[in-house]
N, CA and C atoms of all chains as a GROMACS GRO file, in nm:
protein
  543
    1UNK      N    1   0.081  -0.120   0.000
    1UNK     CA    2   0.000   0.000   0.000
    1UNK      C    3   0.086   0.126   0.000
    2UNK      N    4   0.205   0.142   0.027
    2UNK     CA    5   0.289   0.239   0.041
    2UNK      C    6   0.344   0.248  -0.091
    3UNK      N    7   0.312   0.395  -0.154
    3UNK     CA    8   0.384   0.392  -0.275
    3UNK      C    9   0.521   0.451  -0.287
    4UNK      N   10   0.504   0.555  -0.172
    4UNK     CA   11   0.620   0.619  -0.125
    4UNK      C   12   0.694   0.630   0.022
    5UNK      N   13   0.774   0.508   0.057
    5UNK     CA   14   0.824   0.477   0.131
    5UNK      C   15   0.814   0.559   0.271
    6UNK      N   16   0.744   0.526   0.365
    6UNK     CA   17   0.712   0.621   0.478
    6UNK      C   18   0.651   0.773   0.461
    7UNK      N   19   0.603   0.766   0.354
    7UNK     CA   20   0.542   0.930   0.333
    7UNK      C   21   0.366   0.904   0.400
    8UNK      N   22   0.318   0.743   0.381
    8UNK     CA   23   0.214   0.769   0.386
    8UNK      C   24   0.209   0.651   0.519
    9UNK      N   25   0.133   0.657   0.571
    9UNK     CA   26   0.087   0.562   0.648
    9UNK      C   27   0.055   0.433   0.600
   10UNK      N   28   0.148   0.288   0.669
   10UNK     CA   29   0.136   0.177   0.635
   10UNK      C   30  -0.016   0.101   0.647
   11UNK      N   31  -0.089   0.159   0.754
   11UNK     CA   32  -0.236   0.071   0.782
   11UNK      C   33  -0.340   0.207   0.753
   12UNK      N   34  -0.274   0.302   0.618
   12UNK     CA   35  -0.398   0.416   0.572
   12UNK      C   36  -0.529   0.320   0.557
   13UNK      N   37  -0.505   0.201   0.489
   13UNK     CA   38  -0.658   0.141   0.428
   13UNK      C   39  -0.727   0.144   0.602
   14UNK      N   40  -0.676   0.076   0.736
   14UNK     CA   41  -0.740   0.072   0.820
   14UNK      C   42  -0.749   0.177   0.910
   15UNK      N   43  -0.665   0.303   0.897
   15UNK     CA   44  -0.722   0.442   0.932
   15UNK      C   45  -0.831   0.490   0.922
   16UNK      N   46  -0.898   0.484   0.752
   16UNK     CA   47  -0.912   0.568   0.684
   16UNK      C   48  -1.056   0.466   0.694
   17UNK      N   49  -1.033   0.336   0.715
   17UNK     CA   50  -1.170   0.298   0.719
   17UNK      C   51  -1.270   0.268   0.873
   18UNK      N   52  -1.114   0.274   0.945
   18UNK     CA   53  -1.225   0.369   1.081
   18UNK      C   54  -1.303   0.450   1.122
   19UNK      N   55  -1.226   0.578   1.054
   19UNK     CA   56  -1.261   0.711   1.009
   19UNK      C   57  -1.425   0.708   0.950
   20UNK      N   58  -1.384   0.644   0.828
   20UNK     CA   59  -1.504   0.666   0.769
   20UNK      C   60  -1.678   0.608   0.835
   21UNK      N   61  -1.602   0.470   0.901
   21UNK     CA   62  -1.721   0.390   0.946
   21UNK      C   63  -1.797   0.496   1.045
   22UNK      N   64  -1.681   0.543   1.090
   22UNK     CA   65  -1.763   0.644   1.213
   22UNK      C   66  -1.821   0.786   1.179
   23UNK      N   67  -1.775   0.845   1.007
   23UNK     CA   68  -1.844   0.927   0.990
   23UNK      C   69  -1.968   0.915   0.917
   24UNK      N   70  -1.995   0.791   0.941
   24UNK     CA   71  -2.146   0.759   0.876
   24UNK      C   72  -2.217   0.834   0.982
   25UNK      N   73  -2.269   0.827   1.121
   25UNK     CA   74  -2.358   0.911   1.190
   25UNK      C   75  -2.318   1.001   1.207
   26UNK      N   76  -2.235   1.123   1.132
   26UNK     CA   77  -2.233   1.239   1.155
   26UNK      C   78  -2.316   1.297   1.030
   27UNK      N   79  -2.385   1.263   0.947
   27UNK     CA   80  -2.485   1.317   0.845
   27UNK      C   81  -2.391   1.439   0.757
   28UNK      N   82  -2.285   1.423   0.725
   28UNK     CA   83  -2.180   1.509   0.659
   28UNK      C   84  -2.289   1.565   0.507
   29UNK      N   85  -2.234   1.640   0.479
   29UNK     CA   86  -2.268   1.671   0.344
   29UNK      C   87  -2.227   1.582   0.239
   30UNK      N   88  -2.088   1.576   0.230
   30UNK     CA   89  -2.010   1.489   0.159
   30UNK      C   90  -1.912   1.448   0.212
   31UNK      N   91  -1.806   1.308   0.175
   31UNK     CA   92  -1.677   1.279   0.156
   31UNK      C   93  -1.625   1.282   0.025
   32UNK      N   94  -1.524   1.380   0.075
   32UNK     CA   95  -1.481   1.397  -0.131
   32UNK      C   96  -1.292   1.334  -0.082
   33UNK      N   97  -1.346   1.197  -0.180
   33UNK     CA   98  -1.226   1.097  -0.205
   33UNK      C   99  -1.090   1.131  -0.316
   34UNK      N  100  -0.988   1.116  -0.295
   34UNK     CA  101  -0.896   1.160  -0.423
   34UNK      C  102  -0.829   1.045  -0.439
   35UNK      N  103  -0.843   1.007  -0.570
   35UNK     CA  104  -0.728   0.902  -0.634
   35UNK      C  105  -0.584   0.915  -0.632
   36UNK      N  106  -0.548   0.802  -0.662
   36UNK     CA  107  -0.398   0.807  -0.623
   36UNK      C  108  -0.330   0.890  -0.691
   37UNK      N  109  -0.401   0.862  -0.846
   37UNK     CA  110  -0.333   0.874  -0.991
   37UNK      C  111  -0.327   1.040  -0.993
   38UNK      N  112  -0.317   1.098  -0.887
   38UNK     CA  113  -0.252   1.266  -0.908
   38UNK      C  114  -0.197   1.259  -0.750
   39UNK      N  115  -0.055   1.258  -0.773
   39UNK     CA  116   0.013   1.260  -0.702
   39UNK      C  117   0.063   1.451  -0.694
   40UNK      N  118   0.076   1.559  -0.640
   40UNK     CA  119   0.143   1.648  -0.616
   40UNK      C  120   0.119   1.716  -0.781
   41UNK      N  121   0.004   1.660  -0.859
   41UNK     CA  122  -0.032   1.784  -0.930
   41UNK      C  123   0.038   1.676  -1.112
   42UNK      N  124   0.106   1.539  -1.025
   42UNK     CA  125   0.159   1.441  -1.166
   42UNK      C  126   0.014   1.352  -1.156
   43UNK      N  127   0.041   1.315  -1.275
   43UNK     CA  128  -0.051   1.208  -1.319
   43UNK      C  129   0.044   1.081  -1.309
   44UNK      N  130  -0.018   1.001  -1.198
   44UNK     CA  131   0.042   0.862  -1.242
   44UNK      C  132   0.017   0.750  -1.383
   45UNK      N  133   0.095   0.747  -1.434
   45UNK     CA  134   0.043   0.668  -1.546
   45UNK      C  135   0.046   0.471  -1.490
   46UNK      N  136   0.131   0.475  -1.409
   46UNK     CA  137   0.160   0.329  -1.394
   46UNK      C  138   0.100   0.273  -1.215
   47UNK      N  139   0.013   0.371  -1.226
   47UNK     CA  140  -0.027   0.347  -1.078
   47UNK      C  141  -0.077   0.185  -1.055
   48UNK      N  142  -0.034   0.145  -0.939
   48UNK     CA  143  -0.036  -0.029  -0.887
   48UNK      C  144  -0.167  -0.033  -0.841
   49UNK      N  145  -0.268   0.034  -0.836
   49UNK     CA  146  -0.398   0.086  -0.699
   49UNK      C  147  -0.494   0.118  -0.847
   50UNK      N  148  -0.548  -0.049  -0.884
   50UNK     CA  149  -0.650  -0.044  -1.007
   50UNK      C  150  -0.799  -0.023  -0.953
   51UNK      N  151  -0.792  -0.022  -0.808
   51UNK     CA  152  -0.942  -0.030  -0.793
   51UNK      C  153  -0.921   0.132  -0.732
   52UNK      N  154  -1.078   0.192  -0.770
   52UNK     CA  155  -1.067   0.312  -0.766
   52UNK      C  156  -1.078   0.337  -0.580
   53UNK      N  157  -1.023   0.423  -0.522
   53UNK     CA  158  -1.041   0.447  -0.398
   53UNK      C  159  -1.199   0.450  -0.348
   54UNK      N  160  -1.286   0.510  -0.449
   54UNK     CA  161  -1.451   0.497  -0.393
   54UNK      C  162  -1.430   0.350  -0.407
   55UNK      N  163  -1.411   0.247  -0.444
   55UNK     CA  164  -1.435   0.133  -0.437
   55UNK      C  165  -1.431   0.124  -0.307
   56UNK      N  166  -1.307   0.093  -0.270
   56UNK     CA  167  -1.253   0.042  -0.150
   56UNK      C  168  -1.343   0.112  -0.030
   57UNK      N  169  -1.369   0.241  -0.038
   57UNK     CA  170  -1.428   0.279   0.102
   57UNK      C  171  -1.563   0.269   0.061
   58UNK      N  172  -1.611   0.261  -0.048
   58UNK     CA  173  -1.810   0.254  -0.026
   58UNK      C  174  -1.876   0.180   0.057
   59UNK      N  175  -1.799   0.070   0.091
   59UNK     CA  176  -1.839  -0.044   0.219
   59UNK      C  177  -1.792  -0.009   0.344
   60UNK      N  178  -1.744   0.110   0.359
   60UNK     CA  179  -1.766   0.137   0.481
   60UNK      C  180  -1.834   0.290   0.502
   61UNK      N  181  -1.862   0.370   0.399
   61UNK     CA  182  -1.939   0.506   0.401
   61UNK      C  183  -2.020   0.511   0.312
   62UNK      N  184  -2.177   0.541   0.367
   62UNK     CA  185  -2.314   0.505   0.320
   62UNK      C  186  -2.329   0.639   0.269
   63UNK      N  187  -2.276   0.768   0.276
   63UNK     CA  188  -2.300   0.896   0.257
   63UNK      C  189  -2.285   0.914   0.152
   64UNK      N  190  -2.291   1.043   0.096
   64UNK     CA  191  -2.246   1.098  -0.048
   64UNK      C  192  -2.095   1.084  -0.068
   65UNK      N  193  -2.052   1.033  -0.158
   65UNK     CA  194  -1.924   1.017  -0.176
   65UNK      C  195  -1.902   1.107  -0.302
   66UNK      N  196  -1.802   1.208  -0.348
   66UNK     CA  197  -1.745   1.254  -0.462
   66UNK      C  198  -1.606   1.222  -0.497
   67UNK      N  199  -1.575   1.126  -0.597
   67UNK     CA  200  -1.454   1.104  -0.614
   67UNK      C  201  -1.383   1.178  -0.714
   68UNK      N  202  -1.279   1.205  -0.732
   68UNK     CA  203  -1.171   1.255  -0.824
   68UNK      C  204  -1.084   1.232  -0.849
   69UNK      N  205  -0.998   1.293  -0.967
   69UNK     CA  206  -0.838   1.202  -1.023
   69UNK      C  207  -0.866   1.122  -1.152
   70UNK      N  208  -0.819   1.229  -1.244
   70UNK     CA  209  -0.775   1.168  -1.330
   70UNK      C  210  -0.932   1.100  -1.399
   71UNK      N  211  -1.052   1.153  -1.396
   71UNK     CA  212  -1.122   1.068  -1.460
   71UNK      C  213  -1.181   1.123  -1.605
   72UNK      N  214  -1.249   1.066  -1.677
   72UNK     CA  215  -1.261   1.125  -1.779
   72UNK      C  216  -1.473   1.072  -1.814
   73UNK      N  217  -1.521   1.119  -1.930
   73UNK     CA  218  -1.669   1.100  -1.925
   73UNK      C  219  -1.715   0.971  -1.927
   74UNK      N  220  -1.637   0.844  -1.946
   74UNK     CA  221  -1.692   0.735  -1.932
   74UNK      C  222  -1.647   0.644  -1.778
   75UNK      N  223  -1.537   0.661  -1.725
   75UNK     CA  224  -1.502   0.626  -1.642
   75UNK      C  225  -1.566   0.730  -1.546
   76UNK      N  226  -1.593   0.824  -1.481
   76UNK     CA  227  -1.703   0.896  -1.438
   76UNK      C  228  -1.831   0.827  -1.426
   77UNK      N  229  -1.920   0.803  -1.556
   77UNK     CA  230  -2.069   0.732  -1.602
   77UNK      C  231  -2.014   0.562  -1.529
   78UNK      N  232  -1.876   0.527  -1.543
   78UNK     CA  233  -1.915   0.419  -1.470
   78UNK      C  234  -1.927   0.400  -1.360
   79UNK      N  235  -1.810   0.476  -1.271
   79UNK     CA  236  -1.831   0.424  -1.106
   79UNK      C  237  -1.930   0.503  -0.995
   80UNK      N  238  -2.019   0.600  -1.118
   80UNK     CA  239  -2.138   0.635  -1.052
   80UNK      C  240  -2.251   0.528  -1.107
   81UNK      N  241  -2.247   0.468  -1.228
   81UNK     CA  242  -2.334   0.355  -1.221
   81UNK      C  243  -2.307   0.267  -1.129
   82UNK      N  244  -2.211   0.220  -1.077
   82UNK     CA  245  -2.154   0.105  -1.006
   82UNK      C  246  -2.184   0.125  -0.867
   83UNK      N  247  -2.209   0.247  -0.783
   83UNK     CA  248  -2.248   0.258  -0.726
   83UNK      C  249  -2.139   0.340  -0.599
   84UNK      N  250  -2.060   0.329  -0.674
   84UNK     CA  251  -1.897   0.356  -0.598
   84UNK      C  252  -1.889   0.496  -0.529
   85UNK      N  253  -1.936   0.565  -0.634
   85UNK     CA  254  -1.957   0.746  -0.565
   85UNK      C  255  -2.090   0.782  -0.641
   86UNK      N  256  -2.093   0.880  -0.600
   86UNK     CA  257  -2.203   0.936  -0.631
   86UNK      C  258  -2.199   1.105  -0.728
   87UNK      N  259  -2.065   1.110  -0.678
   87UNK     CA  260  -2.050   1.265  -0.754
   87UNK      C  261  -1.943   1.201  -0.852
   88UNK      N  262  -1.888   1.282  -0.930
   88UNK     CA  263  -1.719   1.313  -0.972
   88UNK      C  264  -1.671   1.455  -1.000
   89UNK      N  265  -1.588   1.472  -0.962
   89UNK     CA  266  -1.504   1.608  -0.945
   89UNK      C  267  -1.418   1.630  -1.064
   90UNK      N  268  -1.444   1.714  -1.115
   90UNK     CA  269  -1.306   1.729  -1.235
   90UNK      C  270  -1.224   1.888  -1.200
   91UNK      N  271  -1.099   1.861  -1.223
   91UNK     CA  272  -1.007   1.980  -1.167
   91UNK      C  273  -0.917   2.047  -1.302
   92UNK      N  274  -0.807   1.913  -1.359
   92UNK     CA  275  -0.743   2.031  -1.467
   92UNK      C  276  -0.820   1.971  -1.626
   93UNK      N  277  -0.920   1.902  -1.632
   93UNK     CA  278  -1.035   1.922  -1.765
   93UNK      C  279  -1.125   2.065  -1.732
   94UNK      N  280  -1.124   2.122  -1.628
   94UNK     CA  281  -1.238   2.198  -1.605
   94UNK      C  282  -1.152   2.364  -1.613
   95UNK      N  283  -1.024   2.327  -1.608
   95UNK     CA  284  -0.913   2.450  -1.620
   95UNK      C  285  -0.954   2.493  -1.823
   96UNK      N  286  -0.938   2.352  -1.887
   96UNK     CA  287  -0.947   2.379  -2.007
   96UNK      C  288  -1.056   2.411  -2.018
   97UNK      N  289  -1.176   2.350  -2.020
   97UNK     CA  290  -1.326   2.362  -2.036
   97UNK      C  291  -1.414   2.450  -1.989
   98UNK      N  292  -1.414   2.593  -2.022
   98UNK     CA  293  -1.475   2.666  -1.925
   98UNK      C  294  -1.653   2.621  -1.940
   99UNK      N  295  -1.704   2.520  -2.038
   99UNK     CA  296  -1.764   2.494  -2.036
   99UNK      C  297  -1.788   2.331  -2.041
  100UNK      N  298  -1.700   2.242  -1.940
  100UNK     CA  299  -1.698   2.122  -1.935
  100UNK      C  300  -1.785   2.066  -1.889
  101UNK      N  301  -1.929   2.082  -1.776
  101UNK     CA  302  -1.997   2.018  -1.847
  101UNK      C  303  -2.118   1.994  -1.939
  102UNK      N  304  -2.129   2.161  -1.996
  102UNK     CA  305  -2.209   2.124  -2.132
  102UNK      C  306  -2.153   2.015  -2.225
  103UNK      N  307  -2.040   2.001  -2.249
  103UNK     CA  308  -1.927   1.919  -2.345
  103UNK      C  309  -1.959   1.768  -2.267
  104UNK      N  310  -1.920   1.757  -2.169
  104UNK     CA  311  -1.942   1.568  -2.090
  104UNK      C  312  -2.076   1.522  -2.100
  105UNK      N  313  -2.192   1.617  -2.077
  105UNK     CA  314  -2.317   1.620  -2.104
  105UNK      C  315  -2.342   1.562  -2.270
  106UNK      N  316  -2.298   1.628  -2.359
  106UNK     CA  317  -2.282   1.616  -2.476
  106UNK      C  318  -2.179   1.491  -2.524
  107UNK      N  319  -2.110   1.463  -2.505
  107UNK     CA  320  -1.984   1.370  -2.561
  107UNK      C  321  -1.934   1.450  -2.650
  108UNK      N  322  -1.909   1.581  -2.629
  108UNK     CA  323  -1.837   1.661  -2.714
  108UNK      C  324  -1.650   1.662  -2.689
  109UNK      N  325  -1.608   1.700  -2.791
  109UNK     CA  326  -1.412   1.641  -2.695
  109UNK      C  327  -1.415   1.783  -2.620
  110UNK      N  328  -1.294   1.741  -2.550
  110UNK     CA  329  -1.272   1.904  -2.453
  110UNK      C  330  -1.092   1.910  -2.522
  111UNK      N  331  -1.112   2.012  -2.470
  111UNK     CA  332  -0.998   2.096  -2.498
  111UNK      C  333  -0.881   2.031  -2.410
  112UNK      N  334  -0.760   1.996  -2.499
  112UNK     CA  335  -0.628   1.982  -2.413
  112UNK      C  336  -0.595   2.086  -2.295
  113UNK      N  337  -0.551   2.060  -2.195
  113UNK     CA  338  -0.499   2.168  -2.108
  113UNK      C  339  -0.364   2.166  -2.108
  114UNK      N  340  -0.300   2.289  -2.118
  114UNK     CA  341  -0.148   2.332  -2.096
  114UNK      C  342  -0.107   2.316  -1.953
  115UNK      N  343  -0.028   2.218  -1.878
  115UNK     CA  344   0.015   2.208  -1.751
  115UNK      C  345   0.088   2.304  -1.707
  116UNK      N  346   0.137   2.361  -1.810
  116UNK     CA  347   0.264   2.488  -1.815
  116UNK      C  348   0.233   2.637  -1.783
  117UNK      N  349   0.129   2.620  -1.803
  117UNK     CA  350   0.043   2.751  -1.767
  117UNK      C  351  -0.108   2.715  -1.644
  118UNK      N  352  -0.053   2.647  -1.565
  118UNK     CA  353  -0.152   2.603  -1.429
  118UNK      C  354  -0.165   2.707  -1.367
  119UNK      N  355  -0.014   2.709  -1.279
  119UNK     CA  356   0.025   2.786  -1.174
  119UNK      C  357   0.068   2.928  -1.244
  120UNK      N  358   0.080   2.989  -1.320
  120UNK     CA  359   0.117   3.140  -1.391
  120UNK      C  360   0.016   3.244  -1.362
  121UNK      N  361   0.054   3.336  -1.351
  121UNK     CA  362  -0.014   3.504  -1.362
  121UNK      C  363  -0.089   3.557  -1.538
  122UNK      N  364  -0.188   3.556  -1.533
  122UNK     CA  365  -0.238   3.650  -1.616
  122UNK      C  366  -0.327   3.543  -1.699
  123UNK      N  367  -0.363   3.585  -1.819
  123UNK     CA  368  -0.519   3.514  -1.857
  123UNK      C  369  -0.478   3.421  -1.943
  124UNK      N  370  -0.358   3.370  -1.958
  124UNK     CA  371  -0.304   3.264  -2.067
  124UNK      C  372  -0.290   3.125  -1.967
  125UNK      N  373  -0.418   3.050  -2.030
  125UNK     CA  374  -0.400   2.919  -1.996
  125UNK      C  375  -0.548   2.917  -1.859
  126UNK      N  376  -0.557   3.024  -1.835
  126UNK     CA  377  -0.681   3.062  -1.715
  126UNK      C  378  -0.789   3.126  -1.792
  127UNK      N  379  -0.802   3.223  -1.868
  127UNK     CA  380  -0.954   3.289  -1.895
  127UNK      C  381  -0.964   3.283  -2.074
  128UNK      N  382  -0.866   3.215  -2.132
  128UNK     CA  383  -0.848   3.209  -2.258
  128UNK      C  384  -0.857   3.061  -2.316
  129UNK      N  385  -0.908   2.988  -2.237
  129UNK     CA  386  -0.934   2.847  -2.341
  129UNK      C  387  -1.091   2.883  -2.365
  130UNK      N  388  -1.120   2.785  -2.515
  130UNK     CA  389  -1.251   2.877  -2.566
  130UNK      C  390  -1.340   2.764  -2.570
  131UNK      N  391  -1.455   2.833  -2.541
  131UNK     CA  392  -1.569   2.749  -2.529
  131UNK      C  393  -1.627   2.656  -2.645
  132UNK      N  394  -1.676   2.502  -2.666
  132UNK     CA  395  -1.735   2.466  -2.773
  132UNK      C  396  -1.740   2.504  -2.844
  133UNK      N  397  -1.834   2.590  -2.877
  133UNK     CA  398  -1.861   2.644  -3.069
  133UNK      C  399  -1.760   2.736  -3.094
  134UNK      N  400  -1.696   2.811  -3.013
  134UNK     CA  401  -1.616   2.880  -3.026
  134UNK      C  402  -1.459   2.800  -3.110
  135UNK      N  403  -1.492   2.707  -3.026
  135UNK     CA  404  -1.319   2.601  -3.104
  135UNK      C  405  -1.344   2.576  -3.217
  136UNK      N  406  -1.479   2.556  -3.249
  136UNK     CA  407  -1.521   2.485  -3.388
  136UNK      C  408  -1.519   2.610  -3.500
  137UNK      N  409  -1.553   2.736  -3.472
  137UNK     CA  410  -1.524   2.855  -3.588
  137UNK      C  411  -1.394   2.825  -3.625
  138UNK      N  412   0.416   1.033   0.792
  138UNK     CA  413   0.401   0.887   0.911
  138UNK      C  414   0.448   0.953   0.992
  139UNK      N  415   0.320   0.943   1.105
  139UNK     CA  416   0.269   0.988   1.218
  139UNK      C  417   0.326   0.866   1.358
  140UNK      N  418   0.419   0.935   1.386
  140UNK     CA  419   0.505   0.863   1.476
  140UNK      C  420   0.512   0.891   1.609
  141UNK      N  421   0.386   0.975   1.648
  141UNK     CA  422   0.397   1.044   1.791
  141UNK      C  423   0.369   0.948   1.869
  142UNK      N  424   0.412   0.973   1.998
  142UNK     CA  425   0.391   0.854   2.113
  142UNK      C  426   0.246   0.943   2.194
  143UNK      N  427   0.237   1.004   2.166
  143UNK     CA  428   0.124   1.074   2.293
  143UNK      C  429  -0.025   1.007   2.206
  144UNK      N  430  -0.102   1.113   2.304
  144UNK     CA  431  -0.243   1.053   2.249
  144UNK      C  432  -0.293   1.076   2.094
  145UNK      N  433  -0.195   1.134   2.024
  145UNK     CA  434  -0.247   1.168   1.892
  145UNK      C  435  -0.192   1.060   1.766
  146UNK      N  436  -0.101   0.980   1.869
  146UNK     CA  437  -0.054   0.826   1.770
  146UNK      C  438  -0.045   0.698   1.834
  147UNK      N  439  -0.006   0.605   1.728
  147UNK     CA  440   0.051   0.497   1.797
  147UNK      C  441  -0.088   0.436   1.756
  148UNK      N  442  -0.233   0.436   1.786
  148UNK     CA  443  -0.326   0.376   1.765
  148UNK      C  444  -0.432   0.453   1.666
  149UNK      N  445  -0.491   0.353   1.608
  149UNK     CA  446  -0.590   0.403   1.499
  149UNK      C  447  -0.685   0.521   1.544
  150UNK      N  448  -0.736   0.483   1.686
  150UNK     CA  449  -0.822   0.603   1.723
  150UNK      C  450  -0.749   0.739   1.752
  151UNK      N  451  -0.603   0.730   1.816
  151UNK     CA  452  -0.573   0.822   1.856
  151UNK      C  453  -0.502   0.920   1.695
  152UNK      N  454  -0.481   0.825   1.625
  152UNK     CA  455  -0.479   0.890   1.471
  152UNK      C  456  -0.554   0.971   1.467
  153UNK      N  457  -0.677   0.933   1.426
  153UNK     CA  458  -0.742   0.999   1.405
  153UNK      C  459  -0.868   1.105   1.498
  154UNK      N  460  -0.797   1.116   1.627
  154UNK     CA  461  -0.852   1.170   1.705
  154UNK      C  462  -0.878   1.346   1.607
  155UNK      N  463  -0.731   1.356   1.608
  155UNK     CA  464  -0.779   1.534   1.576
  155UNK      C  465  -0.889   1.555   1.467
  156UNK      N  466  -0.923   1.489   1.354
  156UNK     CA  467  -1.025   1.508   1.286
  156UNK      C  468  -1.131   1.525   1.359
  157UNK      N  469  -1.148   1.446   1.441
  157UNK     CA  470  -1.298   1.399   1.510
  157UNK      C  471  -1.300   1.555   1.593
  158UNK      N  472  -1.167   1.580   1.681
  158UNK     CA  473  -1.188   1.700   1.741
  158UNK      C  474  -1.258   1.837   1.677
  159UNK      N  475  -1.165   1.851   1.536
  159UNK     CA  476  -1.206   1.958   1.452
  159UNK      C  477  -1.354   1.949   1.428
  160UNK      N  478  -1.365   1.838   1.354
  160UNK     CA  479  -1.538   1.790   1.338
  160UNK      C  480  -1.623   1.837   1.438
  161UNK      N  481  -1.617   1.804   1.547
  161UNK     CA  482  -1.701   1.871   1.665
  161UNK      C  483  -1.716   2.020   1.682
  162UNK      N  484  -1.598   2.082   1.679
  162UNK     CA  485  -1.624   2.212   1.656
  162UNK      C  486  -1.654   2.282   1.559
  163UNK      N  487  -1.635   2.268   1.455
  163UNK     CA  488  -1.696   2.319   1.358
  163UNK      C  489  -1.803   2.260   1.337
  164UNK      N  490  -1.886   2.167   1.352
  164UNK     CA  491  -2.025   2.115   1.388
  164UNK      C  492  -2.110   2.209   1.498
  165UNK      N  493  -2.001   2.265   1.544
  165UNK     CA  494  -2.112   2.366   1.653
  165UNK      C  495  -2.142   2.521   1.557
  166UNK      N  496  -2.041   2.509   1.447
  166UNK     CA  497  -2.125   2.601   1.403
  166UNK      C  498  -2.184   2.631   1.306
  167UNK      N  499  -2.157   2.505   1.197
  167UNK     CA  500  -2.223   2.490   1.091
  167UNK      C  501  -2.335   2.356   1.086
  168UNK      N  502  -2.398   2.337   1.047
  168UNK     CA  503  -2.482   2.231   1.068
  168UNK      C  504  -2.413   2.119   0.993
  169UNK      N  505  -2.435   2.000   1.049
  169UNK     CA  506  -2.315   1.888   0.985
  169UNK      C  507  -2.327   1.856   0.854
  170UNK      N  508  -2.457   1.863   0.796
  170UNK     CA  509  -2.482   1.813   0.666
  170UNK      C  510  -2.469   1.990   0.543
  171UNK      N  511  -2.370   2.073   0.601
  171UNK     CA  512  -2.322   2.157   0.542
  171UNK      C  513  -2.155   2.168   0.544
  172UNK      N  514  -2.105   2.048   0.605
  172UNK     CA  515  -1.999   2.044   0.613
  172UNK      C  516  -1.938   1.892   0.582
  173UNK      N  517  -1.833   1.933   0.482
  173UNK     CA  518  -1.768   1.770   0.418
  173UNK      C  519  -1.628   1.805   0.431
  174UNK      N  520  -1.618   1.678   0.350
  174UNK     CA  521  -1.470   1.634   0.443
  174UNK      C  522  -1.380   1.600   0.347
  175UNK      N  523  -1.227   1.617   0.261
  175UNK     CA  524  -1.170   1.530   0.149
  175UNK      C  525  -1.042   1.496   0.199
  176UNK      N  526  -1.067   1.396   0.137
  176UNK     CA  527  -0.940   1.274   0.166
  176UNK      C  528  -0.881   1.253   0.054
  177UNK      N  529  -0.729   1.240   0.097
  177UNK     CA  530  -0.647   1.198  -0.015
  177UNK      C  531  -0.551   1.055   0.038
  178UNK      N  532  -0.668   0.955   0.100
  178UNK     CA  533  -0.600   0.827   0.128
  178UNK      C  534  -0.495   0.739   0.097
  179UNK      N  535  -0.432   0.781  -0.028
  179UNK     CA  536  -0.352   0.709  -0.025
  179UNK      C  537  -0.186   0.804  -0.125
  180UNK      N  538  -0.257   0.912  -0.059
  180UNK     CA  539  -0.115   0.995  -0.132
  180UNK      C  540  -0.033   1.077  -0.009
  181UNK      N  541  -0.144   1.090   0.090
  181UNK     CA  542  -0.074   1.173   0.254
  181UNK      C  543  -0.097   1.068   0.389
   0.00000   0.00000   0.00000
C-alpha cells in the first residue's frame, strides 16, 4: 500500500476505514475521495492501486461520496453507475473547459490543457481556453 | 508517518482523534450536513 516509502501511512486502508465507518452518523454533506493517480499535481500513469479508492471505502461510508483524479466521461458514467460514488469532481479538464460540463453532457471532446500555464499570472491558460462552438469557428 | 507517542498516535483512534476533534467544533457552528470532508487516502 505504500507507494512512497514512509510518506504515507502503512495501515492508511485501516485508518481511513475507521474514520469513515464512524463518519457515517455524523450526516456530513459529503466525503470527497482523491485518487492516487494525481500525485502532487503528476498524473500517475503506472499506478499499482487499479481499484478506484470509492471502491474500496463505499463499504464502509453510506453517505455521499465525490470522487476525483484523473477521470474522464466514461469512467465517471461508470463508477457512478456502479455505485462507488455518487459525484465526480473534475479539476485540470475543467481549467481547459470553461464549459466542461455542457461538453461531458454532450460527448463533445474538450480541450487539451497546458500544464505549463496552471500555476502562472495573467489570462493565458486561465480565462483564454474557448468554449465549444467557439473552437469549432 | 505519524510517529507520535502521545495521544495523537501509535493507535488508529488516537490517529485519528484530531479530525474527530475539529469535526465537533466546527459542527457547533455549521450544521453537519453543510460540512464535508476530502481525503487523499492514499497519497498523505
Amino acid at each position: 500500500m505504500n507507494r512512497f516509502m514512509d510518506t504515507q501511512e502503512s495501515d492508511a486502508q485501516s485508518i481511513y476505514s475507521y474514520i469513515l465507518k464512524k463518519l457515517n452518523s455524523w450526516n456530513l454533506a459529503y466525503i470527497h475521495l482523491i485518487e492516487p493517480r494525481i500525485l502532487g499535481g503528476m498524473e500517475i500513469k503506472d499506478h499499482k492501486f487499479t481499484t478506484s479508492v470509492a471502491t474500496i471505502f463505499r463499504k464502509d461510508y453510506k453517505g455521499l461520496i465525490i470522487i476525483a483524479g484523473g477521470y474522464t466521461r466514461e469512467t465517471a458514467m461508470e463508477i457512478v453507475e456502479k455505485g462507488d460514488a455518487d459525484l465526480v469532481a473534475f479539476g485540470r479538464h475543467f481549467i481547459s473547459n470553461p464549459d466542461l460540463p455542457f461538453r461531458l453532457q454532450h460527448s463533445y471532446p474538450l480541450n487539451p490543457y497546458n500544464r505549463k500555464t496552471f500555476y502562472v499570472r495573467g489570462p493565458e491558460g486561465y480565462t483564454d481556453y474557448p468554449f465549444y462552438s467557439q473552437s469549432k469557428l | 508517518m505519524n510517529q507520535r507517542t502521545d495521544e495523537y498516535g501509535q493507535t488508529i483512534e488516537n490517529k485519528s482523534k484530531l479530525l474527530f476533534m475539529i469535526l465537533e467544533e466546527v459542527t457547533k457552528v455549521f450544521p453537519s450536513n453543510c460540512v464535508g470532508i476530502r481525503f487523499s487516502p492514499w497519497t498523505t
